[in-house]
C-alpha positions in Angstrom: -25.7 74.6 152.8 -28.8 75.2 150.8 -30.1 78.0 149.7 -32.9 78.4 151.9 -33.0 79.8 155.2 -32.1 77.8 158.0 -34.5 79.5 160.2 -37.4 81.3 159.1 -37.4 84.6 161.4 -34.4 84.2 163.3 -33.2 81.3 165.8 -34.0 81.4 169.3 -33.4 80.0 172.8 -36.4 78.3 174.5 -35.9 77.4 177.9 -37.7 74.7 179.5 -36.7 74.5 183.3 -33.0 73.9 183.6 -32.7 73.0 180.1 -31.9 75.9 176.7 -32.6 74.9 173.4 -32.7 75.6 169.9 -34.9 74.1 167.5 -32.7 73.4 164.2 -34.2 71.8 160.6 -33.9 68.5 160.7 -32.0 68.2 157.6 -29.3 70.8 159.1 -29.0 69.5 163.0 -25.8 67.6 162.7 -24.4 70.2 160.9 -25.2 73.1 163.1 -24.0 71.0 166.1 -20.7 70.6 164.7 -20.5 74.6 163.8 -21.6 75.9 167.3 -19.0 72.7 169.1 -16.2 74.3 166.5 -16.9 78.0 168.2 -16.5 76.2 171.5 -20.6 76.0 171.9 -21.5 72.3 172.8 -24.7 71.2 172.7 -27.0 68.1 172.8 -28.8 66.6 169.7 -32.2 65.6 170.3 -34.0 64.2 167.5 -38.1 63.3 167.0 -38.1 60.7 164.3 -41.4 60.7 164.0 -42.6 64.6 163.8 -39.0 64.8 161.9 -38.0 67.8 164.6 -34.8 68.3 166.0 -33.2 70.6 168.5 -29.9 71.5 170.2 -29.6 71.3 174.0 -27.0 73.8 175.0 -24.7 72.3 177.6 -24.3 74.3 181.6 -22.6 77.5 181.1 -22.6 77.7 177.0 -23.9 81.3 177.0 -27.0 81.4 174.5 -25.9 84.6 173.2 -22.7 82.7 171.6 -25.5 80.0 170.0 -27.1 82.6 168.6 -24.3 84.7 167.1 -22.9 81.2 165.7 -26.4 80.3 164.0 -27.2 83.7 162.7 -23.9 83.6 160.9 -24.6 80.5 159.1 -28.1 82.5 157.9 -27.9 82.4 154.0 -27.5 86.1 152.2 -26.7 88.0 149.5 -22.9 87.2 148.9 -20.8 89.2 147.0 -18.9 87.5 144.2 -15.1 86.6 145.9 -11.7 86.4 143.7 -12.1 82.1 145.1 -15.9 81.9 143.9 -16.4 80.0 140.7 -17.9 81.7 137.5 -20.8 80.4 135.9 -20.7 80.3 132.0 -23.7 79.0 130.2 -23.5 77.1 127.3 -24.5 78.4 124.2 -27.5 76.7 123.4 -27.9 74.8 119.7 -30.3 75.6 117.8 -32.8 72.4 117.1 -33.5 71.2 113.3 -36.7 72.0 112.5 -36.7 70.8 108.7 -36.4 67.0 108.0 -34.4 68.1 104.6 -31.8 69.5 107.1 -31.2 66.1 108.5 -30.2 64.1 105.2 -26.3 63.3 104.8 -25.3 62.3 101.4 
């Protein structure tokens, strides 16, 4: 998941008649699909190649409140470093050769 956030307030449920939805980012809207069908929240994909928007029709009965609790935990955030996370070392840098004499092998 990228760094930036997913949504840039909060997600919400718009409702349009009978149908709930959620708009995702494009890039994401598979993804999140998959994540709310794995906490037992199916919804539709519907996708607007041409304004590149997508959104998530929630299915009959899938409770918004679930959608919701499912999207704002995939919200980036300040993460505390875990005993599984990998650590960054930089590489000590090299200084450059500045002096042409510096560069003659004999």
């Amino acid at each position: 998941m990228t760094t930036a956030a997913l949504f840039p307030d909060a997600p919400a449920v718009a409702v349009e008649g009978e149908r709930k939805y959620v708009s995702v980012p494009w890039d994401e809207a598979e993804a999140l699909r998959a994540a709310l069908l794995k906490h037992g929240c199916p919804t539709t994909l519907c996708l607007d190649p041409e304004t590149r928007q997508a959104r998530l029709e929630l299915w009959p009965g899938v409770k918004p409140e679930a959608v919701l609790a499912v999207l704002e935990a995939r919200q980036p955030g300040p993460r505390a470093p875990t005993a599984d996370a990998p650590t960054i070392r930089e590489k000590p840098t090299i200084p450059a050769v500045t002096d042409p004499a510096d560069q003659i092998c004999i």
